[in-house]
N, C-alpha and C positions, 0 to 999 in steps of 0.2 A: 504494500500500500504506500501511499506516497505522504510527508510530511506533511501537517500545516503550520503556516506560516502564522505567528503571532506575537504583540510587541505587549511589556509587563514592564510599568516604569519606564516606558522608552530604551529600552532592553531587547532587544529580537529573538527570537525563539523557536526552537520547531519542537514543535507537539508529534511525536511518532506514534505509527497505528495500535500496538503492545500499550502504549501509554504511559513512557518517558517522556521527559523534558530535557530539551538540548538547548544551551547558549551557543547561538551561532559564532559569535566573536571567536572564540576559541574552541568551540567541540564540546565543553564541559556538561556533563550530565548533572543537571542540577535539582532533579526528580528520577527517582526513581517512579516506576508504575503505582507503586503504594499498594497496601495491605487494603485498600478498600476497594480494591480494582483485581477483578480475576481474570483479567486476560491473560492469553498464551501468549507465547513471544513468536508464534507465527499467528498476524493478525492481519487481514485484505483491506476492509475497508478503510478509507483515509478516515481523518478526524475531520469537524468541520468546526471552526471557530466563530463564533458573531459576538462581538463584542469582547468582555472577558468571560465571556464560558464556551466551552469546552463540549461537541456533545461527539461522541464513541460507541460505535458502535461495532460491537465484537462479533466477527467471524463465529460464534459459539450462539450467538440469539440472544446479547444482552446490552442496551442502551444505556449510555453511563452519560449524566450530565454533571461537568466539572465546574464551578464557578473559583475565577483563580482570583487571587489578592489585586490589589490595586497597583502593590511596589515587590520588589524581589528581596525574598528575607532568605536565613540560613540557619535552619531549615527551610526551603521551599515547600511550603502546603498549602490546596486550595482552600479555602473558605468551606469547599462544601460537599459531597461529591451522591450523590445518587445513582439508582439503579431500578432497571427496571427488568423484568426478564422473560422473555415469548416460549412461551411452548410449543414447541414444534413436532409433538410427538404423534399429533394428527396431521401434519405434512405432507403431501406426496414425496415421497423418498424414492429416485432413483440412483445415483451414484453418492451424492451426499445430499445433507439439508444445512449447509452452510447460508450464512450471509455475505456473497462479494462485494458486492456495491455499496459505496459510500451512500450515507444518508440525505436528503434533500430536508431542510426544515425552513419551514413556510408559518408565517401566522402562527405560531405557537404550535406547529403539527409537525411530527418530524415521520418522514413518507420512507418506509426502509422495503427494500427488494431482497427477497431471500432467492437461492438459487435453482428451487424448483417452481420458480414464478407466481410467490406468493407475497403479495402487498399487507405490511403489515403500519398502520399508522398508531401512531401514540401521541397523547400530551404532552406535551414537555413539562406545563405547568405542575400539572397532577401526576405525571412520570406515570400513564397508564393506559393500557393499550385501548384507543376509541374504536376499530374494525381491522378484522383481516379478509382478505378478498384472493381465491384463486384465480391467478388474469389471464386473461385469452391472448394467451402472445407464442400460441404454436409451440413453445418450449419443446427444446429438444435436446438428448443427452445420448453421449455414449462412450464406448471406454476407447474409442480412440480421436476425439475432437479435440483433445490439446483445451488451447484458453477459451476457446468458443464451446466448452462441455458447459453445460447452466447456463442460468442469468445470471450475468455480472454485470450488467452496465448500469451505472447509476442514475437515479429520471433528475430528470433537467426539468426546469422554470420559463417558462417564455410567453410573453404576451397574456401572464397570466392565468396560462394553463400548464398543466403538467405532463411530460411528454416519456414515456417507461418504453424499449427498446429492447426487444428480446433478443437471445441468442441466434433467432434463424430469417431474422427479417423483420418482423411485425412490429408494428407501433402503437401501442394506444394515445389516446388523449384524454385526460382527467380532466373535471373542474377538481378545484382544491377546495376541500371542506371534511367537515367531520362522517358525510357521510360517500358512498362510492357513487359518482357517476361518471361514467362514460363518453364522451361525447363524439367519438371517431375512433376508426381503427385502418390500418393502413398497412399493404406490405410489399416488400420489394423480395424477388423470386427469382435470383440469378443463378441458372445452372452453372457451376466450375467443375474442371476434372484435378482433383487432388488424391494424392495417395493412389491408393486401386480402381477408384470408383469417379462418376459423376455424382453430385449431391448440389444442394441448395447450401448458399454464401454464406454464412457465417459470420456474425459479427461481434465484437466485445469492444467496441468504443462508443462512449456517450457521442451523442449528436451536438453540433454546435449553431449560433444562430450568428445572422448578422441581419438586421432589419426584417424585413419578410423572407429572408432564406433558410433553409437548414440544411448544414451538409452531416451527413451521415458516412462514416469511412467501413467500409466493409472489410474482407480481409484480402478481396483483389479490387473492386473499386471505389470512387469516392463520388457519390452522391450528391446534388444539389438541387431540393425541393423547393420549389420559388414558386409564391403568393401572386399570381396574374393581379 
């Protein structure tokens, strides 16, 4: 998973997905993950920062939201740290029931994708799961797809709406609210020949926007859906 970048006392920092604290100036670990954080030290999802907190969410099915100090002390501890933690043992389980994907958090709702295409939203305020929702996004898995096995890609924000991006093509469109709707679903359906076989394109990267465009990067080509 990839760093987030975040500034304590005008101090730069990277928050790592395990759930250390790095001073970038020099390297210095200046958190440990903490006794109140049980994440693994192989963790996917980024962290995501807004402001000074912290939210985490673990590869394992559990949302940690961290509120950090306002200055850097020594010891380094946040203010506060909570948890919340999804059960997934009603899941569709095919190779794993991991979480890839970083979190989207919106209006106090934080939108988490688990890897067998299950939408799971919680409060941030109340640290408590509002709906989970099986999504129509074709999921498809198998023991030999590499990074494109699951959903991993993380839904995006745009104009509004929220935009989840499956492993084999499909796309939904959410409103964003506490309860599921729907409002489009959309898919792109590229034959490639990979490996031994022909199959459909593959994809594990978030989609990006600029005005009314969205490009969409497959794993042989690059996509761009544009608003007539």
């Amino acid at each position: 998973g990839t760093p987030a970048a975040i500034s304590v006392g005008g101090v730069n920092l990277a928050v790592l997905p395990p759930g250390h604290i790095v001073r970038l100036s020099d390297g210095t670990f200046i958190r440990d993950k903490g006794p109140e954080i049980g994440k693994r030290q192989q963790e996917i999802p980024s962290p995501v920062a807004i402001g000074n907190t912290l939210y985490e969410l673990s590869t394992g099915g559990s949302l940690y939201k961290i509120v950090l100090p306002g200055q850097l002390s020594d010891p380094f501890t946040p203010v506060s740290v909570e948890e919340v933690k999804v059960d997934v043992s009603h899941y569709p389980t095919y190779y794993f029931d991991w979480f890839l994907a970083s979190p989207l958090i919106h209006e106090g709702l934080a939108y988490c994708v688990n890897g067998s295409g299950v939408l799971t939203v919680f409060d941030v305020d109340k640290m408590q799961v509002v709906y989970e929702k099986l999504l129509d996004l074709d999921h498809f898995e198998n023991s030999n797809e590499g990074a494109g096995r699951g959903v991993g890609i993380s839904p995006s924000l745009a104009g509004g709406k929220i935009y989840i991006l499956g492993d084999a093509g499909a796309t939904i469109v959410l409103r964003p609210g506490r309860t599921y709707e729907q409002l489009a679903k959309n898919k792109i359906e590229s034959i490639i020949h990979r490996n031994w076989q022909q199959r459909t394109e593959r994809f594990v990267a978030a989609p990006a926007f600029d005005g009314k465009q969205m490009f969409i990067r497959g794993e042989k080509y690059l996509y761009c859906i544009a608003e007539k």
